[in-house]
C-alpha positions in Angstrom: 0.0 0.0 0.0 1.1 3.6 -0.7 2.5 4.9 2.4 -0.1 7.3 3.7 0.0 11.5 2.8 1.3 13.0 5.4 -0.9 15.3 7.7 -1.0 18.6 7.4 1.0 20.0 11.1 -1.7 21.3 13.5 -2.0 24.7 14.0 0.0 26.0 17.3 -2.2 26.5 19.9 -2.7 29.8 22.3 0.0 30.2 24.5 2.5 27.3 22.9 6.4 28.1 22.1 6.6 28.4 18.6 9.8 28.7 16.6 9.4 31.9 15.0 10.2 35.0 17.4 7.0 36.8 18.1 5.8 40.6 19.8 5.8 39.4 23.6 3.1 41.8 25.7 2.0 41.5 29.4 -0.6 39.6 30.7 -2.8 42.2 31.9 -2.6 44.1 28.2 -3.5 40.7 26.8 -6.3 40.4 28.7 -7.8 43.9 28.0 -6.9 43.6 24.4 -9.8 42.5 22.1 -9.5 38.7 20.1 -9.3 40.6 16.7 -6.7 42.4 17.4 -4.7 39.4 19.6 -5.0 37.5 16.3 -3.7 40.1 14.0 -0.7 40.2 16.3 0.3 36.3 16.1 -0.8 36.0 12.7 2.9 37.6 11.9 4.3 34.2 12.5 2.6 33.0 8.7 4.6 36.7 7.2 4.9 39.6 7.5 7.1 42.8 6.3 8.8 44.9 9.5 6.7 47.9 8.5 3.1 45.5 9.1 4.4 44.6 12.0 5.8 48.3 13.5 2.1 49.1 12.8 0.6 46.3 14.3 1.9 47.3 17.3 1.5 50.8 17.2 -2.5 49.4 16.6 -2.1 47.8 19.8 -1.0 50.5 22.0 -3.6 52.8 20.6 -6.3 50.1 21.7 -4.8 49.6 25.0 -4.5 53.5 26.1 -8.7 53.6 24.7 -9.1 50.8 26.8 -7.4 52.0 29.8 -9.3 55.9 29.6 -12.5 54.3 28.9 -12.0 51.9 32.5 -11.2 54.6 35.2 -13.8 54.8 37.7 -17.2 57.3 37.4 -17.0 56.7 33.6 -20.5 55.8 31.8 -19.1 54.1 29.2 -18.0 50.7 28.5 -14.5 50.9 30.3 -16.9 52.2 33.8 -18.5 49.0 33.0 -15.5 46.6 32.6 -14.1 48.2 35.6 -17.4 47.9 38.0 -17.4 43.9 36.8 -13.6 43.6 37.6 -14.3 45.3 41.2 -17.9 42.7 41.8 -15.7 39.6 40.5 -12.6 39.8 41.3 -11.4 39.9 45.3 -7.7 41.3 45.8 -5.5 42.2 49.3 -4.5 45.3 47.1 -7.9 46.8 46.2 -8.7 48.3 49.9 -9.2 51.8 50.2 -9.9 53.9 47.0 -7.2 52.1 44.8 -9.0 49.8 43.3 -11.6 52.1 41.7 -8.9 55.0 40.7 -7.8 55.8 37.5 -4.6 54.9 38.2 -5.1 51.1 38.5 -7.2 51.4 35.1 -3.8 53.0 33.7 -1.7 50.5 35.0 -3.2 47.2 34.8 -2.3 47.0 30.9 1.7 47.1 31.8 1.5 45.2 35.0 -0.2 41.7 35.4 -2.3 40.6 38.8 -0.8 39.1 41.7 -3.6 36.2 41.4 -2.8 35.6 37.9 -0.5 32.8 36.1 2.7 33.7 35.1 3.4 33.4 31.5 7.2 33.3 31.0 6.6 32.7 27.2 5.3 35.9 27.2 7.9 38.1 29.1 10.8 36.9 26.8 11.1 40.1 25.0 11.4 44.4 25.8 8.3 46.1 25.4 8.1 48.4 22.5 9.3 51.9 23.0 5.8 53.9 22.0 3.9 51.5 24.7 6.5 52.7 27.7 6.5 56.3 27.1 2.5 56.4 26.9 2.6 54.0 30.0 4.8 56.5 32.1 2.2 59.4 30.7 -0.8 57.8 31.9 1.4 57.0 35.6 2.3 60.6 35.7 -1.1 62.2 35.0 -3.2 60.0 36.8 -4.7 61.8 39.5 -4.8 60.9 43.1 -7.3 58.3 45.1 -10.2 59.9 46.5 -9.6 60.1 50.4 -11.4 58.0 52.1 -14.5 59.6 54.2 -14.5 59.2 58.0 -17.5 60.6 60.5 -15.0 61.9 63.1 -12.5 63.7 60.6 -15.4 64.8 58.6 -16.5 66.2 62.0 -13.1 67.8 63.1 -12.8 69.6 59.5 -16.4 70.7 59.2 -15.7 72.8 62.4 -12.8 74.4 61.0 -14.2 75.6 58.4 -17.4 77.3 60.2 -15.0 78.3 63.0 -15.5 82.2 61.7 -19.6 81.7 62.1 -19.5 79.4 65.4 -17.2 82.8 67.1 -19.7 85.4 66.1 -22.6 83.3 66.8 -21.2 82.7 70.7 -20.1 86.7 71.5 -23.3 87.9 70.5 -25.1 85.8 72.6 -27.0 87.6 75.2 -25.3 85.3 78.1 -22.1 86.1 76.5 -22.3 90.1 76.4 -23.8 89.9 80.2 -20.7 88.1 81.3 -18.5 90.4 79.4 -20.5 93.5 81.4 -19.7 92.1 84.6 -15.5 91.8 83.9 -15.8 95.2 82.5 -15.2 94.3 79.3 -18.0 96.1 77.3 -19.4 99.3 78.8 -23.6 99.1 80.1 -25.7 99.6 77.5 -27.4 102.1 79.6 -24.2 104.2 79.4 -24.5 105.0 75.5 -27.7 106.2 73.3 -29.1 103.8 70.2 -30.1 104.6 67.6 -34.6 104.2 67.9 -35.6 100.9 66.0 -31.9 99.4 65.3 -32.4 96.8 68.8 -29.8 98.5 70.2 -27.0 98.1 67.4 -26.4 101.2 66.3 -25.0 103.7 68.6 -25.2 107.3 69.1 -21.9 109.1 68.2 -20.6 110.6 71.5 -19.2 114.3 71.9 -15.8 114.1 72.8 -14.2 116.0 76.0 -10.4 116.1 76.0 -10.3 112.9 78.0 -11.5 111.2 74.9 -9.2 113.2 72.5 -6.3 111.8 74.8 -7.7 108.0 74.6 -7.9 108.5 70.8 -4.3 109.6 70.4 -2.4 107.2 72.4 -0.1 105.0 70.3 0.0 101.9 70.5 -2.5 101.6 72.9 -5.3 102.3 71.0 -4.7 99.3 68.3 -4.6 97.1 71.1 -7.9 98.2 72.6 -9.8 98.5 69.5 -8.8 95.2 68.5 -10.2 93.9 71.7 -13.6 95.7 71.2 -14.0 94.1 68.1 -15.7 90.9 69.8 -16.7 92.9 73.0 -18.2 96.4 72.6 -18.2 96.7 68.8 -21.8 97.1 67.4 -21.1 96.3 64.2 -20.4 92.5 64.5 -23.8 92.0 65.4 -25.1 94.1 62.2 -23.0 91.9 59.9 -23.8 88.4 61.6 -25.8 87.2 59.2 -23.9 88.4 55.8 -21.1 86.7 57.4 -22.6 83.3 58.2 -24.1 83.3 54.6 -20.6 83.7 53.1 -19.0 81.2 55.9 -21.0 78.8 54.9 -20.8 79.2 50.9 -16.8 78.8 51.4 -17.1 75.6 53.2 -19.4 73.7 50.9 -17.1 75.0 47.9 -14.1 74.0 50.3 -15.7 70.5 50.6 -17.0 69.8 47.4 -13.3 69.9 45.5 -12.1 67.9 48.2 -14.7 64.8 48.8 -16.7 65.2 45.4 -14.6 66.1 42.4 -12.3 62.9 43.3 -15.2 60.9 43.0 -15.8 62.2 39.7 -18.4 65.2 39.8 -16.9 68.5 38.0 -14.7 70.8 39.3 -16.3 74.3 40.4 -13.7 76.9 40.0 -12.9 79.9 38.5 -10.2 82.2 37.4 -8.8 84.8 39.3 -8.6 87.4 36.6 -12.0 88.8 36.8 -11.4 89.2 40.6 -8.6 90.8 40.0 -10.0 93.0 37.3 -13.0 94.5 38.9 -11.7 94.6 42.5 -10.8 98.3 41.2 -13.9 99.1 40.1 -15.3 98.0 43.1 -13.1 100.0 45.4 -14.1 103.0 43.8 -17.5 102.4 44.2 -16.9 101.6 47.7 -14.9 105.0 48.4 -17.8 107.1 46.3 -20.8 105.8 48.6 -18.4 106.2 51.7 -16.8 109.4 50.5 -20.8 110.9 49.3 -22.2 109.9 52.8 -19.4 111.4 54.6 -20.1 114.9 53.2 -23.8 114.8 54.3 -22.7 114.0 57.9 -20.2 117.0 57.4 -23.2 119.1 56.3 -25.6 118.3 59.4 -23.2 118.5 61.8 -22.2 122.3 60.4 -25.4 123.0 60.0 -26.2 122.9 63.7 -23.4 123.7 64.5 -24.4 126.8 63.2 -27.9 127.0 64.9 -25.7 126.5 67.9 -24.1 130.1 67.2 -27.6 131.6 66.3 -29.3 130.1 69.5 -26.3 132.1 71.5 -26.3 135.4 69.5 -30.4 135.6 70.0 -30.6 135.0 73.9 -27.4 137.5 73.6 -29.1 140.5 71.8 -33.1 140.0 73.2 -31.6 140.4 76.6 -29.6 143.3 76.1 -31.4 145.3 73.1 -34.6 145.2 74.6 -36.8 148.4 75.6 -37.9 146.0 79.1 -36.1 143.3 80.4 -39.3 140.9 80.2 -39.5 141.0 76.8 -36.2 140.2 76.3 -36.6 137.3 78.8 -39.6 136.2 77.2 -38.3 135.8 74.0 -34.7 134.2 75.2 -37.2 131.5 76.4 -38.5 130.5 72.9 -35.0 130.5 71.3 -33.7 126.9 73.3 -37.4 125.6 72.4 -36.7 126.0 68.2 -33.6 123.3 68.8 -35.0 120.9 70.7 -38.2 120.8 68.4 -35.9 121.0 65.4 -34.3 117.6 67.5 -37.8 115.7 67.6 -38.8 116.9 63.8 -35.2 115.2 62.3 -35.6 112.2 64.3 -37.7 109.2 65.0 -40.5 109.5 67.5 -40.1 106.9 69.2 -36.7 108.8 70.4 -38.2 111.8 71.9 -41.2 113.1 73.2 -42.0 116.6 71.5 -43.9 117.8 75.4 -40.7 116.7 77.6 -38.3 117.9 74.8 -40.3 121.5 75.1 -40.4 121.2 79.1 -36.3 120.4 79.2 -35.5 123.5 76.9 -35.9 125.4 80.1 -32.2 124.0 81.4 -31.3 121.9 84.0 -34.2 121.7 86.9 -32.3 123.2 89.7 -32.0 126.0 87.6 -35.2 126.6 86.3 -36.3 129.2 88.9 -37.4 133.1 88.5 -35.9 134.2 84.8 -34.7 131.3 84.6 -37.9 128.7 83.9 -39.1 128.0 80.6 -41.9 128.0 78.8 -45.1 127.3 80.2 -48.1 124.8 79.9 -50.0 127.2 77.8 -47.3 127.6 75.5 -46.0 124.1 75.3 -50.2 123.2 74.1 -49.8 126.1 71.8 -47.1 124.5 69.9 -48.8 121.2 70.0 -51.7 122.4 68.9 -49.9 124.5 66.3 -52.0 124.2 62.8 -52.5 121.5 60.7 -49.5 121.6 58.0 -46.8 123.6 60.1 -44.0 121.5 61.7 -42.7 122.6 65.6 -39.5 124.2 64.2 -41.2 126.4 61.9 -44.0 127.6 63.9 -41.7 128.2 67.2 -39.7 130.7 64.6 -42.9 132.3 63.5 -43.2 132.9 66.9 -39.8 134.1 67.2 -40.3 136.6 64.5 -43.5 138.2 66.2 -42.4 138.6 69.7 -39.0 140.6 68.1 -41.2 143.3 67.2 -42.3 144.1 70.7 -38.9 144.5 72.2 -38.6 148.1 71.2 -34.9 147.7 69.3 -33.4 149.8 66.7 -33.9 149.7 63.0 -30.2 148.2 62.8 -31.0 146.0 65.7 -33.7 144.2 64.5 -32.0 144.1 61.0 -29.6 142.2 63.4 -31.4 139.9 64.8 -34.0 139.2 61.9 -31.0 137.8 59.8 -30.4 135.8 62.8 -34.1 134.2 62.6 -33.5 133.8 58.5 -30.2 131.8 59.2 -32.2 129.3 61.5 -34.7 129.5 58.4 -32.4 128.0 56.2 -31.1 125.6 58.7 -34.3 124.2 58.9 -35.0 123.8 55.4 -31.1 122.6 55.2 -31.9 120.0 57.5 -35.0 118.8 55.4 -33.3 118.3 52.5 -30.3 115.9 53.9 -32.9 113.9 55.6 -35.3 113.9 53.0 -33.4 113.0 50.0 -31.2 110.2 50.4 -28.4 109.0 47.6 -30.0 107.7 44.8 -31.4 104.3 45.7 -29.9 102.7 42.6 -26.8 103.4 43.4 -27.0 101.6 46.8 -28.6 98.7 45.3 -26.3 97.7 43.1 -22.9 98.6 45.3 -24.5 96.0 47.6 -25.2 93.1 45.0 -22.3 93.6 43.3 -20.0 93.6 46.2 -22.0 90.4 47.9 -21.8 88.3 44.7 -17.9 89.5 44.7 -17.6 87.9 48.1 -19.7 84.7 47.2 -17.8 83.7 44.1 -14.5 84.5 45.4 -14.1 80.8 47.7 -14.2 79.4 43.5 -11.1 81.4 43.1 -8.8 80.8 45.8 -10.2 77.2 47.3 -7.6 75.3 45.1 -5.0 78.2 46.0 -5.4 78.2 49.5 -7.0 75.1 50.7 -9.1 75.7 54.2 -7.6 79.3 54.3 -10.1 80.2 52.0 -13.0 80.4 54.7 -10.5 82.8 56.7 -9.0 85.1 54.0 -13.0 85.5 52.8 -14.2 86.4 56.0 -11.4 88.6 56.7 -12.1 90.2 53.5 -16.4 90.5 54.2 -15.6 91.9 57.3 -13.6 94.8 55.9 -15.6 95.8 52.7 -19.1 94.6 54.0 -17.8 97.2 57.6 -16.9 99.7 55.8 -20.1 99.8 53.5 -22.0 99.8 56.4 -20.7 102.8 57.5 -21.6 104.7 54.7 -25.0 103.3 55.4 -25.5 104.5 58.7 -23.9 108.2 58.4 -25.9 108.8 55.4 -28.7 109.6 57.7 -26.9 111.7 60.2 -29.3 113.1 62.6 -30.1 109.9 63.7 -26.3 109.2 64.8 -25.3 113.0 65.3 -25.1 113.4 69.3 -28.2 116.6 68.9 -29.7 115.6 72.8 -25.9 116.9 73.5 -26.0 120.4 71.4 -29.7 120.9 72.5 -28.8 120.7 76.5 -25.7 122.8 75.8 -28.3 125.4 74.2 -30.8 125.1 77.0 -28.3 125.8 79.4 -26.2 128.8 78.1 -29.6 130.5 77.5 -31.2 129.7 81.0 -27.4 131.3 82.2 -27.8 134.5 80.0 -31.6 134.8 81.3 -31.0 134.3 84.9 -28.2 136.8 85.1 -29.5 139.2 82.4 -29.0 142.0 85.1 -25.3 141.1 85.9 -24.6 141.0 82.0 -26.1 144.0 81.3 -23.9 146.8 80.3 -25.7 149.6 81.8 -25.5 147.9 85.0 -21.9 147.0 84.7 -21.2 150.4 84.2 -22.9 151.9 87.4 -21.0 149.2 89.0 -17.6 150.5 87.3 -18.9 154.4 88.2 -19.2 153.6 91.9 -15.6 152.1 92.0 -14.1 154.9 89.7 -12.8 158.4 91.3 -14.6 161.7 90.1 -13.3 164.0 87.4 -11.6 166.8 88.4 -13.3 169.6 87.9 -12.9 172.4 84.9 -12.1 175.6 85.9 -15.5 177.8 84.4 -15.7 179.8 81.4 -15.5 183.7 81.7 -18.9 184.0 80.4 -21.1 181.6 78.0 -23.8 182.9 75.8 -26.6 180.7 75.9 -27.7 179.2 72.7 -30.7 180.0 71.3 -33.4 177.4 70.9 -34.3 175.9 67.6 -37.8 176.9 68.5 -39.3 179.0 70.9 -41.0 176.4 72.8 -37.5 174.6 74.0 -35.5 176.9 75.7 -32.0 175.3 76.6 -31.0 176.0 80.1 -27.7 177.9 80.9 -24.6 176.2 81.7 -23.5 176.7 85.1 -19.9 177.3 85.7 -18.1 174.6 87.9 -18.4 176.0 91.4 -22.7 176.4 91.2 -21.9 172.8 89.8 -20.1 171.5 92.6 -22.8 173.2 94.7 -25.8 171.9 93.0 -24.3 168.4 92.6 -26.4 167.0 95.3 -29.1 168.3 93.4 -28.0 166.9 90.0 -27.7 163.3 91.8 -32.2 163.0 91.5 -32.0 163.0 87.6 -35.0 164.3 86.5 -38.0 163.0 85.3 -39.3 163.9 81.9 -43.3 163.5 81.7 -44.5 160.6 79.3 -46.0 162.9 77.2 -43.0 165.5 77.1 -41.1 162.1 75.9 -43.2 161.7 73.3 -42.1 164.8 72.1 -38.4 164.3 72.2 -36.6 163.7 68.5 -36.7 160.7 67.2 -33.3 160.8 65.9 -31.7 162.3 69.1 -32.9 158.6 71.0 -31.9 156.5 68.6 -28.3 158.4 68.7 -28.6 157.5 72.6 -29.5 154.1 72.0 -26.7 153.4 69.6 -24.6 155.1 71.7 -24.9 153.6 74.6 -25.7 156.7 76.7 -29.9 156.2 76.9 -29.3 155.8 80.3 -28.1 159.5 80.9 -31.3 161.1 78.5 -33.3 162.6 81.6 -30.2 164.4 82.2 -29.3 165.7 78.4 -33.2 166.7 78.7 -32.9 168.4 81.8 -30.3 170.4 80.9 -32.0 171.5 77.3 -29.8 169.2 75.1 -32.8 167.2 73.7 -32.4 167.7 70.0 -28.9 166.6 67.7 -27.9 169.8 66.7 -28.4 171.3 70.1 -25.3 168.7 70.8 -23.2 169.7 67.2 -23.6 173.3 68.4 -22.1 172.6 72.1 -18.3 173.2 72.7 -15.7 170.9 73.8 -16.4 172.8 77.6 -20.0 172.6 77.7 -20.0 168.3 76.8 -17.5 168.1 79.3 -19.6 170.0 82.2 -22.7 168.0 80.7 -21.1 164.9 81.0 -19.8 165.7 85.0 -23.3 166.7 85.7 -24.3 163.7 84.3 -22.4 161.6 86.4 -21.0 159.6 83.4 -17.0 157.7 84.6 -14.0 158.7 82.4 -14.8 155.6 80.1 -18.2 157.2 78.7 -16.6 160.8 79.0 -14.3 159.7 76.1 -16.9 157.6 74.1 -19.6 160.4 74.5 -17.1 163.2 73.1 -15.9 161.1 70.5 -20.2 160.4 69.7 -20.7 164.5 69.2 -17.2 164.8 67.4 -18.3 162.2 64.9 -21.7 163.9 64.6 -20.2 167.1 63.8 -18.1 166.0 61.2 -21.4 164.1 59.6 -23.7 167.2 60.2 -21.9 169.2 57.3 -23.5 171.7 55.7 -27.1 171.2 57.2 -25.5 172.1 60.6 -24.1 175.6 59.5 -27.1 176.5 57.9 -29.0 175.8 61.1 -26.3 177.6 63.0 -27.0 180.7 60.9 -30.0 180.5 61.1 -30.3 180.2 65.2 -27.3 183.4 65.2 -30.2 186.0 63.5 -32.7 184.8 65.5 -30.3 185.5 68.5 -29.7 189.2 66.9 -33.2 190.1 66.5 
């Protein structure tokens, strides 16, 4: 028989030496590498040219990186699926922790094989290829870092940290905690400062300094120190930015905690350049200085503005008291001038502050004062203002009543030009007033300053959380504290009559006019100058004149009495000490002009005396030598003071008689011929 053909050899099986070298790849790439492309790679044993097989392999790197990307962990494609079957099946010591589902192990499993799988030393024989290690060490490098793994307790511990900011404000501003600061004398009593009506007691009163708080403000470097400290003790303003505060606190630890327990696990990263923070931080400044900078100048402009109804209140107790015909009329209207501030007081403010009725009783001064001249105004006139009409604030009718009682008190035309400027001034300081408090800056403005510098604050924890870790909660709060504090200045001294210390400037006014109408006597003029007169040494007394012609009246009705030399004077001096006492209606009669010289003058006082001795009329006085003034001023009884001032009076109205006065004087010489 024919011997039998021979067999055609078997094909090698999977995993059998073969004589032909071959491409030798790990175990862990040949697993994840698909059967098509496993078969491409062996089929190089039946041929192949070195240029199939360089891209071959090239082929199968390409298919192993895909595979490896497409298998790390949070992935919804097929690799997340291989990879969440490998983790259910497959039970190693090394997958504790987070390693087993990080990218990393998806990245390295191609190049390294399992500890519970064969080895295949057929397979090991050869280098790898040169593309497949660089990619490999790639991958290594670039694959980011297990998640950490999540424990209760340092959850806890870190959580705290990062509302640490929140958790200090909330506890100071407790009321337990403030009580217990009271009692170390740590934070003054609240009863020892004024709030603000409505604000729960957190906004203060600004307090008139005395030099022992000018000396406290100065001291260097005490001052930092104690500020610092009643930051968390008597500072008002934490309390008013509590709740800004916690909302950003708490915004900066959920960003803070997101990147670090979320984005690991796959979610996406929440952050944010810091260019655009950077870029309109300097916008935002300006706007910041602006609002502060605009409020500012309306505190400026209230506290000038009574600061000059200050000066006004002064300057119209002054004058009534002085200027006035009768001393009650001057004391009655120095009563009404404290009552304009302190209604001005209750009109800028809220009424829950103040009580118009006990603001009007307290403009009489301080009680144990408030005595004879001294009281104020009375029951009557307190109801009068209440019940003032319909339409017409307190302020405004108290000056309308100003304005009448002014023309009872018997001044001169330049007097009450005085003091009616006086009453126009508080005028515009009313309507001054008004217009600050009505009319604040433009609400626009203020609206968007705030949102744009709260979203600022609220985005910024994007910015700097991968930058600064948990400092971010700190450095943001630090921040909000600054800009949010110093906004809220601007807020509260935009309004400034509600934080201007007015109860203070009011009592001061009360006071100095309860003084000036309690001792109106003693400040008088007149009677300082009798006073002075009494303590003063008589003139010596001028030798007489030969003989002096009497002048001639101006009519034939007034007949100017003789001037008596110096001895019938000194002789008749006992005599000249009753001044006499012109008839009402014989004053009526006097020159208009010649009293209002006196008054202005000063010298109304010695008028029965000028009268007396037939000087009642201006020109009567221009006419009169330097000897006869002098004997009228001795028989006057006027000191050496008003002797000057008096000839200096008549010497001045010489000069400004001119040629009226020498036409008179001609005409009184031809009546004296006739």
């Amino acid at each position: 028989e024919p011997p039998p053909a021979p067999r055609r050899a078997a094909p090698a099986r999977r995993g059998q030496p073969t004589s032909r070298p071959r491409t030798s790849l790990p175990v862990g790439a040949a697993d994840a590498i698909a059967p098509g492309a496993m078969h491409s790679i062996f089929a190089e044993r039946d041929g192949g040219s070195r240029a199939s097989r360089a891209g071959t392999v090239r082929f199968v790197v390409i298919a192993a990186l895909a595979l490896g990307l497409l298998s790390t962990p949070g992935s919804t494609g097929f690799g997340g699926y291989l990879h969440r079957g490998q983790q259910t099946q497959t039970t190693r010591p090394d997958m504790q922790g987070g390693l087993a589902g990080s990218s990393a192990h998806g990245a390295t499993s191609l190049l390294r094989p399992p500890a519970y799988a064969p080895a295949k030393p057929e397979l090991q024989t050869n280098a790898l290829p040169q593309e497949l290690l660089e990619m490999s060490s790639f991958l290594t490098a670039a694959a980011p870092a297990p998640p950490p793994k999540l424990e209760l307790l340092d959850f806890l511990s870190q959580f705290f940290v990062a509302l640490l900011p929140a958790i200090v404000v909330e506890v100071f501003i407790l009321e337990s905690t403030q009580a217990f600061m009271e009692k170390l004398g740590w934070r003054p009593a609240k009863e020892s400062r004024d709030y603000v009506a409505g604000s729960d007691e957190t906004i203060k009163v600004q307090r008139a300094f005395d030099f022992e708080a000018w000396e406290t403000q100065r001291k260097n470097p005490d001052r930092y120190w104690s500020i610092l400290g009643a930051t968390l003790t008597s500072s008002t303003m934490l309390t008013r930015l509590q709740g800004p505060l916690f909302a950003l606190n708490v915004v900066a630890a959920a960003v803070l905690f997101y990147g670090r327990y979320l984005v690991p696990y796959g979610f996406p990263a929440l952050m944010l350049p810091t260019l655009p923070f950077t870029l309109c931080s300097f916008a935002l400044g300006l706007l910041v200085t602006f609002r502060v900078n605009t409020s500012n100048n309306r505190y400026v402009t209230a506290r000038n503005k009574w600061g000059s109804i200050l000066n006004i209140c002064r300057d119209l107790s002054q004058q009534a008291c002085l200027w006035a015909v009768r001393k009650e009329d001057g004391i009655d209207f120095a009563r009404w001038v404290p009552a304009f501030a302190l209604s001005l007081m209750c009109h800028l403010r809220d009424p829950r502050s103040h009580d118009l009725a006990a603001e009007l009783r307290a403009a009489a001064g301080p009680a144990e004062g408030a005595s004879g001249d001294g009281v104020g105004l009375s029951d009557a006139e307190i109801d009068e203002i209440l019940q003032r009409p319909t339409g017409m604030n307190a302020p405004h009718f108290v000056l309308h009543r100003l304005r009448a009682k002014m023309t009872g008190l018997g001044v001169t035309e330049e007097q009450r030009l005085l003091m009616e400027h006086n009453i126009t001034r508080l005028v515009d300081d009313l309507g001054a007033c008004e217009n600050i408090f009505a009319t604040p800056i433009p609400l626009g403005y203020t609206k968007h300053l705030t949102r744009f510098l709260f979203l600022w604050l609220l985005l910024l924890p994007l910015a700097l959380e991968n930058q600064l870790g948990y400092g971010v909660v700190f450095v943001q709060q630090l921040l909000a504290f600054g800009l949010l504090g110093v906004e809220d200045i601007g807020i509260q001294i935009e309004e400034p009559f509600a934080v201007l210390p007015l109860k203070r400037i009011t009592t001061k006014i009360a006071l100095e006019a309860q003084i000036v109408r309690k001792n109106a006597s003693e400040l008088d003029v007149s009677e300082y100058n009798e006073a002075l007169q009494a303590a003063t040494p008589p003139l010596a007394q001028v030798p007489a004149a030969p003989e002096s012609k009497p002048i001639a009246p101006a009519t034939p009705a007034v007949q100017p009495a003789p001037v008596m030399p110096a001895a019938a004077a000194a002789a008749a001096a006992p005599a000249a000490a009753a001044p006499f006492i012109m008839p009402a209606s014989d004053a009526e009669d006097l020159d208009e002009d010649f009293l209002n010289w006196l008054r202005d003058s000063k010298l109304y006082k010695y008028r029965d005396t000028f009268v007396a001795q037939g000087y009642d009329d201006l020109e009567i006085l221009s006419e009169a030598t330097t000897q006869e003034l002098e004997e009228l001023a001795a028989l006057s009884g006027m000191p050496a003071g008003h002797v000057r001032h008096f000839l200096r009076g008549v010497e001045k109205l010489q000069l400004q008689g001119g040629a009226e006065l020498q036409s008179r004087r001609e005409q009184l010489e031809m009546l004296s011929q006739m």
